[in-house]
C-alpha positions, 0 to 999 in steps of 0.5 A: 500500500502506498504510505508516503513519509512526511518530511517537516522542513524546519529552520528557527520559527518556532511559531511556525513549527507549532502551528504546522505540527498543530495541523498535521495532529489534527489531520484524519490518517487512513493508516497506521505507521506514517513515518515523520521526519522533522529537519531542523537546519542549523543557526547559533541561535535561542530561536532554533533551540526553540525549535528543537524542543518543539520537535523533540516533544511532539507527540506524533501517534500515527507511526515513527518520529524522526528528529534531525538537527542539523549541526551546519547552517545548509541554507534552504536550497540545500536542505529541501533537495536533502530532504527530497532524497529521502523519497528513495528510503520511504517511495513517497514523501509529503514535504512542507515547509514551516510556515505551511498549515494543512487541511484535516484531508492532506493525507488523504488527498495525497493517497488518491493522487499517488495512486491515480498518477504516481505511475504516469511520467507526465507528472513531475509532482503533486501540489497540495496548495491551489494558487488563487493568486497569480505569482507572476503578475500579482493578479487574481487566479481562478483554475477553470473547471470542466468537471474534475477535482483536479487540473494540471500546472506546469508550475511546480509547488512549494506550500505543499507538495507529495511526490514519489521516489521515481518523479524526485529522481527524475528530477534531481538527475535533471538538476545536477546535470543542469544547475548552471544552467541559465534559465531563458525568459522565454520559457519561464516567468521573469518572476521565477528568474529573479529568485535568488540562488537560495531557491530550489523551486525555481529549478524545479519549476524550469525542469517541469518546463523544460520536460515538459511535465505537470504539478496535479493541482486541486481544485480547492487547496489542501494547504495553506501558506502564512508566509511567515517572515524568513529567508525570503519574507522580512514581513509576515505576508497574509497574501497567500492564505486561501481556503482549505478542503476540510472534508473528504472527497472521492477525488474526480481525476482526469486523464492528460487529454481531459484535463485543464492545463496550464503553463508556467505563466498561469496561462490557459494551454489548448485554447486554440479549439475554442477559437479555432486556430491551431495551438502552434500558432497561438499565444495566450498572454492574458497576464502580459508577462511573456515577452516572446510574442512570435507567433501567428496569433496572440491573445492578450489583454496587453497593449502590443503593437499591431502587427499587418500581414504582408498582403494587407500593406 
């Protein structure tokens, strides 16, 4: 039976830690012998000892706890891609980082979507947050529905993601062969390019771009982020909290073909039939932040300059 690990990626937010693990106690688990791992980077400071002892007296009662302090600082880039590998221990893992507090049915959640596309080598991973916010463009977001739970985004997940051992090692191969390499905007959110170097995710997003793979998004999240303050926020940001699926649900799960799909951009993918033109010549850009316009079509909400066709000069 497939029974993914949980892996806590922890640093020195006490709040954070005990909110979090405040959650996944009260989560409903249809197993017994969940493993927990809490991964505690170092800093010489009373805030991670705080931590420690946080981690060091919860009570986890769904199967083993596992408690790493690490004794050097392996900054946040490092220490979740230390973390991903222990999907070859465990098969799966669920990872969340600190200022993440989940649904009761996270787990739930993630067992229905391991089993319908753990096997499937168009998915890189599984979120278990749904944006309601655009990143890229600081706009809204809503995920179109046709029916299913779940849509498609080639946009990979930080505030919550599972994934099996397989997909982690697709794409930690990708990464270590392609860490230097510099990523094109015209592929990826300039959004995503700016990140500083101590992100992992923009690697991971670039690789789900480049093999051209997707994230299982739910239509209603299972996580929410606090963004609480911290390597990359000086401020607390509430910016990010959205609603949470709190009861069970018999997940509706679309095959590759019938799912809505959506790139890196937030950008709806195969809008070509809805206005009858082939997908190959169209460039939806409603958001206006691609800057590689170069194609036959463009559909936009943006001011471009016109462009005629020789035969109409």
């Amino acid at each position: 039976m497939i029974k993914p690990a949980i892996a806590v990626v922890t640093y020195n937010r006490p709040v954070s830690l005990k909110r979090l693990l405040s959650s996944l106690e009260r989560a409903q688990y249809p197993v017994n012998g969940i493993e927990l791992i809490i991964s505690i980077d170092y800093q010489d400071s009373d805030s991670h000892q705080e931590v420690v002892e946080i981690a060091n007296a919860f009570e986890w009662k769904h199967g083993n706890k596992t408690v790493i302090p690490h004794v050097a600082n392996l900054g946040l880039r490092k220490h979740v891609l230390l973390c991903g590998n222990m999907s070859a221990t465990y098969g799966s893992l669920i990872m969340l980082e600190d200022d993440v507090f989940v649904s009761p049915q996270f787990y739930n959640y993630s067992l229905q979507m391991l089993t319908a596309y753990g096997n499937e080598d168009y998915i890189a991973g599984i979120s278990l947050y749904k944006h309601e916010w655009n990143v890229n463009s600081a706009r809204p977001f809503i995920a179109s529905n046709n029916g299913f739970d779940i849509f498609f985004m080639q946009f990979a997940q930080s505030w919550g993601q599972c994934w099996t051992s397989a997909m982690w090692k697709k794409f930690h191969d990708w990464y270590i062969q392609n860490e230097q390499e510099l990523v094109s905007q015209d592929e990826i959110p300039a959004f995503v390019t700016s990140w500083p170097k101590s992100s992992w995710l923009k690697y991971f997003i670039t690789y789900v771009v480049k093999t051209d793979k997707y994230f299982v998004y739910p239509q209603v999240s299972l996580s929410t982020n606090f963004s609480d303050a911290g390597t990359h926020n000086k401020i607390n940001n509430t910016k990010y909290q959205v609603p949470l699926q709190t009861s069970f649900l018999n997940y509706k799960t679309p095959s590759l073909k019938e799912a809505v799909k959506y790139d890196a951009f937030f950008e709806r993918k195969e809008m070509g039939i809805m206005i009858s033109v082939q997908d190959s010549e169209l460039l939806v850009n409603l958001y206006g932040t691609k800057t590689n316009t170069n194609k036959r079509y463009l559909l936009s909400m943006a001011a471009e300059p016109l462009k005629l066709s020789s035969h109409l000069v």
